[in-house]
C-alpha positions as CSV (number, residue, x, y, z in Angstrom):
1,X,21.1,46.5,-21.8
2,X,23.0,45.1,-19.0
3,X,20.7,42.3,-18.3
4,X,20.6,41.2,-21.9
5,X,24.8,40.9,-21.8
6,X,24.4,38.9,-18.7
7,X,21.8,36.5,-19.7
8,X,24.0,36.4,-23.4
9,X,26.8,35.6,-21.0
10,X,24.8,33.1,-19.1
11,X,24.6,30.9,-22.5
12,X,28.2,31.6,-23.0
13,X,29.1,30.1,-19.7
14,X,26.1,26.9,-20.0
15,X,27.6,26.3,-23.6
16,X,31.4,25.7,-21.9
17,X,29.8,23.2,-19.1
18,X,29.1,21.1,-22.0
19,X,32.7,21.1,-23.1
20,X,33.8,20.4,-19.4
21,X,31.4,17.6,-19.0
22,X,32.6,16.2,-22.0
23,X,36.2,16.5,-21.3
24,X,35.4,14.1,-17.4
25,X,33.3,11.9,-19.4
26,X,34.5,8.7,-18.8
27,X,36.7,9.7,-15.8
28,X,33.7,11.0,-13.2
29,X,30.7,9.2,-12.6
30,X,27.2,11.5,-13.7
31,X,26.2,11.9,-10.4
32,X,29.3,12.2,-9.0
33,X,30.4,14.9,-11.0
34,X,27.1,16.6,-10.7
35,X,27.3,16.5,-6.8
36,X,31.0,18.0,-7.0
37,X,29.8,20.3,-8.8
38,X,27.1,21.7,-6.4
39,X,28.8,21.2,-3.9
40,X,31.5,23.4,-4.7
41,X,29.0,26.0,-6.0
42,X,26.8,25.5,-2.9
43,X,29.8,26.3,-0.6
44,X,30.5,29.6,-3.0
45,X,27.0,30.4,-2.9
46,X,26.7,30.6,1.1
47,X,29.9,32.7,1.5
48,X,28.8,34.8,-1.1
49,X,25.4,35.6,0.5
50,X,27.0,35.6,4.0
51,X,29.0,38.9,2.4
52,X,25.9,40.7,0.6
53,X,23.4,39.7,3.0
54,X,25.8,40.0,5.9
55,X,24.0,36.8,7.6
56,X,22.3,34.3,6.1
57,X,19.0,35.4,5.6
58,X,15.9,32.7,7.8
59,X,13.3,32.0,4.9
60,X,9.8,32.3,5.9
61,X,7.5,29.4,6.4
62,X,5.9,29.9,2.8
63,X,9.5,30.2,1.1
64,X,10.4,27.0,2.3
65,X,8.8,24.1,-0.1
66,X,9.5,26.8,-2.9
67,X,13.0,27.0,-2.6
68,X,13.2,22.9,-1.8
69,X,11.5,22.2,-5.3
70,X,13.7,24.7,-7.2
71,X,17.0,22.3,-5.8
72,X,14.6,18.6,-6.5
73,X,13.8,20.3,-10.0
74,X,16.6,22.2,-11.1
75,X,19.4,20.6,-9.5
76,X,18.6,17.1,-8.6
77,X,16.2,16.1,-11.1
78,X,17.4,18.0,-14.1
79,X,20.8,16.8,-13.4
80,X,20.1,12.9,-12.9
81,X,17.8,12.6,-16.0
82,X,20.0,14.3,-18.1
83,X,23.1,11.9,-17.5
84,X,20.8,8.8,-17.4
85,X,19.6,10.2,-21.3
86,X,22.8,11.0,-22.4
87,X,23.8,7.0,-21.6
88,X,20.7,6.3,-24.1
89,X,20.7,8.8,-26.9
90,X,23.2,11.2,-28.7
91,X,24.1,14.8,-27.0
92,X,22.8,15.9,-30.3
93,X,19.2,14.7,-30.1
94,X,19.0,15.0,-26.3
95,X,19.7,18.6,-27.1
96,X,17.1,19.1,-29.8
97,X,14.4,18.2,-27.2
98,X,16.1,20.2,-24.3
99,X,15.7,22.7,-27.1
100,X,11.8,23.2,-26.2
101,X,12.4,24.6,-23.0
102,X,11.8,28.5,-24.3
103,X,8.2,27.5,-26.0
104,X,6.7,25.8,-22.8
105,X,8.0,28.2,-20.2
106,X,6.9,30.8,-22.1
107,X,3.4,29.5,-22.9
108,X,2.8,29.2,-19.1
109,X,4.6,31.9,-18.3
110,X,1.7,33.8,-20.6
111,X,-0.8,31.6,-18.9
112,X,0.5,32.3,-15.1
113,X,2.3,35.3,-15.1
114,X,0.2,37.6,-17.5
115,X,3.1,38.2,-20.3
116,X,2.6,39.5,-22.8
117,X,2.4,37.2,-25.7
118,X,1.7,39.0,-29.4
119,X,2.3,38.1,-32.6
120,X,5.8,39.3,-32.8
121,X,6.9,37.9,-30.0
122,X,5.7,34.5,-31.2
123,X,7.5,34.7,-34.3
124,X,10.6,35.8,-32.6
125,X,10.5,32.2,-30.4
126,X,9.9,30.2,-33.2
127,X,12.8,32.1,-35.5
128,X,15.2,31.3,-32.1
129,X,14.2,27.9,-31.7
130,X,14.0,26.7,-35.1
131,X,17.4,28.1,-35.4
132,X,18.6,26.0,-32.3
133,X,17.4,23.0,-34.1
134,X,18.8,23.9,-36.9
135,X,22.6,23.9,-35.3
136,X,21.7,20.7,-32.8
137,X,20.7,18.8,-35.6
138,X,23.4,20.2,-38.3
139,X,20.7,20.6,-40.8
140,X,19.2,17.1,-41.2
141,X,16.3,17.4,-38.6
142,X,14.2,15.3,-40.7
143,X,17.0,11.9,-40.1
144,X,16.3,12.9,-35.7
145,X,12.7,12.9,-35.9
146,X,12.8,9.7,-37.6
147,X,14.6,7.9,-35.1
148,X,11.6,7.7,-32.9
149,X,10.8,7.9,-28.9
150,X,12.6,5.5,-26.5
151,X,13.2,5.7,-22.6
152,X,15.8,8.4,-23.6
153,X,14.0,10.8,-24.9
154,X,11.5,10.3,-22.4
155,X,14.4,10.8,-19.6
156,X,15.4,14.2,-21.5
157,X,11.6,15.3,-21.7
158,X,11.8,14.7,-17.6
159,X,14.9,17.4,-17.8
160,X,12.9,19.5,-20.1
161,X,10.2,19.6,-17.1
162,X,12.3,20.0,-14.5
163,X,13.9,23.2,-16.1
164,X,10.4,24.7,-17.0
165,X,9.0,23.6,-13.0
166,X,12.8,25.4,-11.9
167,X,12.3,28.6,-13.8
168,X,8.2,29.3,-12.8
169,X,8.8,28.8,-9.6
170,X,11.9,31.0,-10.1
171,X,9.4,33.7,-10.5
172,X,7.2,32.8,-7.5
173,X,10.1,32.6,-5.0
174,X,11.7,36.0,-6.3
175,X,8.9,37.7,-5.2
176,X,10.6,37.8,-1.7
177,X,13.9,36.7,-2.4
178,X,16.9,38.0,-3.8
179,X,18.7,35.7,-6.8
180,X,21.6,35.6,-4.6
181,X,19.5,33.8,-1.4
182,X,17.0,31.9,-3.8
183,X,19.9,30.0,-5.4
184,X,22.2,29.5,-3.0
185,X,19.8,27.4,-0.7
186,X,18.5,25.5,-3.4
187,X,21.8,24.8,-4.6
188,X,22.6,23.7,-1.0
189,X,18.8,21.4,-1.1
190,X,20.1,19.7,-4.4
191,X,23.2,18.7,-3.3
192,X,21.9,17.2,0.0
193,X,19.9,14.6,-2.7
194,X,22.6,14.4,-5.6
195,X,24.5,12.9,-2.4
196,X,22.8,9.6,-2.0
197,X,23.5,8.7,-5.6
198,X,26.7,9.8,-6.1
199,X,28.0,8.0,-2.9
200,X,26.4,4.6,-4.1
201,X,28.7,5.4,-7.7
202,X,31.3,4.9,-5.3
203,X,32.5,8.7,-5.0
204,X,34.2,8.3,-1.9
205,X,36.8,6.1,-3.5
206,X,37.1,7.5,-6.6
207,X,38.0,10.9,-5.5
208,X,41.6,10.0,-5.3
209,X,41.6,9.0,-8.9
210,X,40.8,12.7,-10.8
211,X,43.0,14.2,-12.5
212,X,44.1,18.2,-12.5
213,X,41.9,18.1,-15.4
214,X,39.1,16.7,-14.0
215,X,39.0,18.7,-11.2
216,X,40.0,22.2,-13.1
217,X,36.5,21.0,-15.0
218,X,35.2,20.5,-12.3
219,X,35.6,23.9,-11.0
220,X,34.1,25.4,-13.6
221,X,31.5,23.8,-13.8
222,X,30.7,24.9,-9.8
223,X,31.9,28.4,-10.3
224,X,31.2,29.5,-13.7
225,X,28.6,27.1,-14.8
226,X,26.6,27.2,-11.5
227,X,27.5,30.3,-9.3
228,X,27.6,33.2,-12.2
229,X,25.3,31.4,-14.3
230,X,22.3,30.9,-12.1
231,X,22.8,34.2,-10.4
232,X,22.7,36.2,-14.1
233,X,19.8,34.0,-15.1
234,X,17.4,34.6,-12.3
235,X,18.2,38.2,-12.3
236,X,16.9,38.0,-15.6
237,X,14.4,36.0,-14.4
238,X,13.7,39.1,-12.3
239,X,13.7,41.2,-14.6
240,X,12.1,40.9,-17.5
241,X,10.2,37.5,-16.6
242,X,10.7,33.5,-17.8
243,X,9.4,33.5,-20.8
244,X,12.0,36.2,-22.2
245,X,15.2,35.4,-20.3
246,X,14.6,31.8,-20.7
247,X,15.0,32.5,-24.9
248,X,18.5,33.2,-24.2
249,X,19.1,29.6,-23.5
250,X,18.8,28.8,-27.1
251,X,22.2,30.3,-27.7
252,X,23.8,27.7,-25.9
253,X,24.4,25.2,-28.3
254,X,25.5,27.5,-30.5
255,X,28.1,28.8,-28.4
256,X,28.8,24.9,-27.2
257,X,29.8,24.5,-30.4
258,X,32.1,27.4,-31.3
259,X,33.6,26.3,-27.8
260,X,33.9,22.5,-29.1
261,X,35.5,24.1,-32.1
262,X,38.3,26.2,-30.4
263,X,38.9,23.8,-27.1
264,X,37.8,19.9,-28.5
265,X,39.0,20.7,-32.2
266,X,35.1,20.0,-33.3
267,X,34.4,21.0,-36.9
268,X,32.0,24.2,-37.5
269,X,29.6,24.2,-40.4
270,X,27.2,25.5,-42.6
271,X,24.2,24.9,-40.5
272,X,25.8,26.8,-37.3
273,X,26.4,29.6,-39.1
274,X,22.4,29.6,-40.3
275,X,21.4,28.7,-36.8
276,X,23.7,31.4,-35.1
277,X,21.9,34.0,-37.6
278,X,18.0,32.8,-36.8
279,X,19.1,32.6,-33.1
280,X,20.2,36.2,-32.8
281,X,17.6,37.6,-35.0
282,X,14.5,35.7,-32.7
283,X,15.9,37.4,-29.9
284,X,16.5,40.8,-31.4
285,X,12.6,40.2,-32.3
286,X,11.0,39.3,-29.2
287,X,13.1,41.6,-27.0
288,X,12.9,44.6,-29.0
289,X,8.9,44.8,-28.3
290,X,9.3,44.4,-25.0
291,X,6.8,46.4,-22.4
292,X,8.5,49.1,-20.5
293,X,6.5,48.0,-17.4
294,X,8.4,45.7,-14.8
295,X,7.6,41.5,-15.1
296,X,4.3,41.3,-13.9
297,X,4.0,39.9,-9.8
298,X,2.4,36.8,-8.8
299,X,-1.1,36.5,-8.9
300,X,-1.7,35.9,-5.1
């Protein structure tokens, strides 16, 4: 049960970074923000393994590109695509596509991996999702899909591979790392690339010009959005594979948008409510008929 609570608290946590981004939109450049916020979390990360670990642990020759593409996916890439979408299309429609993540991770999670994909486990992904939609798109998908595909949504469907690439090879590098190790370097590899665009935004003379605010966002977004968030998710990850823990990130728009409503003053309504409901009961579903066997290693 623990697990479940952490990887609840994981969409908790990735709802609020949505809040914080929006309250230093407009103040911090994308990548700027997104390489303050690494870098931060990077630093964290390292003294935090240098106390577990008691050193910091030399990855073997096959860990290396693994861990490098779980910072260029997961970090870098995820990161820049999503700012350079959100500059072209609404949060809200951006986040009906980001909303996808759960059926194509756990498709190839069933493909790669071996899981365990029945009939009500199917159902309980679709219940989830359809209820994220339903709260992204506040009841009127059919007005979104209308809108048609630009270079946005292409940018956003880039994020939504990115995060699929980041959480399969998740499972790959976990085989011989710890969630702790795994995250902590690629945090470290991302921010070594989010560098390069965030100084040619100019970051080294902006700095001066943040406010408490934007730095106290800032912070959480390292900390709270980064540190404990990534560490819970791959130890779910760990745990009970994905395809399973990677459902739990349809609960973060919904809990984006209580948060909007209690910190931002953003209206909740009907179709939260619905969505909240469809989200909870997809999980309960799919989890609930879970083997008792642990996530299946990697072939190889």
């Amino acid at each position: 049960m623990l697990i479940y609570f952490k990887l609840l608290m994981t969409a908790i946590l990735w709802g609020g970074t949505f809040v914080a981004g929006r309250m230093i939109a407009g103040h911090v450049d994308p990548a700027s923000a997104a390489f303050l916020r690494f870098f931060i979390a990077s630093a964290c990360l390292l003294l935090l393994t240098w106390r577990v670990e008691g050193r910091l642990p030399a990855l073997k020759r096959r860990q290396i590109l693994p861990v490098i593409l779980l910072g260029l996916t997961g970090v870098f890439a995820y990161n820049i695509f999503f700012f350079k979408s959100l500059k072209l299309i609404t949060a809200g429609r951006a986040s009906l596509i980001i909303a996808t993540n759960p059926i194509f991770i756990t498709l190839l999670s069933a493909y790669f991996f071996k899981e365990r994909l029945n009939l009500v486990r199917v159902i309980g992904i679709l219940l989830s999702v359809t209820g994220a939609i339903v709260v992204i798109s506040r009841g009127r998908l059919g007005e979104i899909l209308g809108e048609g595909l630009g270079l946005g949504e292409i940018y956003i469907l880039v994020c939504v591979v990115s995060w699929v690439t980041f959480s399969l090879i998740g499972k790959t590098v976990l085989s011989g790392l710890s969630p702790l190790v795994s995250i902590a370097y690629s945090s470290v590899v991302g921010t070594v690339a989010l560098f390069f665009p965030a100084y040619l935004e100019g970051l080294a003379v902006h700095l001066s010009d943040y406010s408490a605010l934007d730095w106290l966002n800032i912070l959480y977004l390292g900390l709270f959005g980064t540190v404990v968030g990534f560490i819970w998710y791959y130890e779910g990850i760990r745990a009970i594979g994905p395809g399973k823990a990677s459902l739990f990130i349809n609960f973060v728009p919904v809990s984006a948008i209580i948060l909007a409503f209690f910190i931002l003053q953003e209206p909740v309504t009907f179709s939260l409510l619905v969505g909240a409901v469809m989200v909870s009961t997809g999980v309960y579903l799919t989890n609930s008929h879970l083997r008792r066997k642990p996530a299946p290693a990697v072939p190889g």
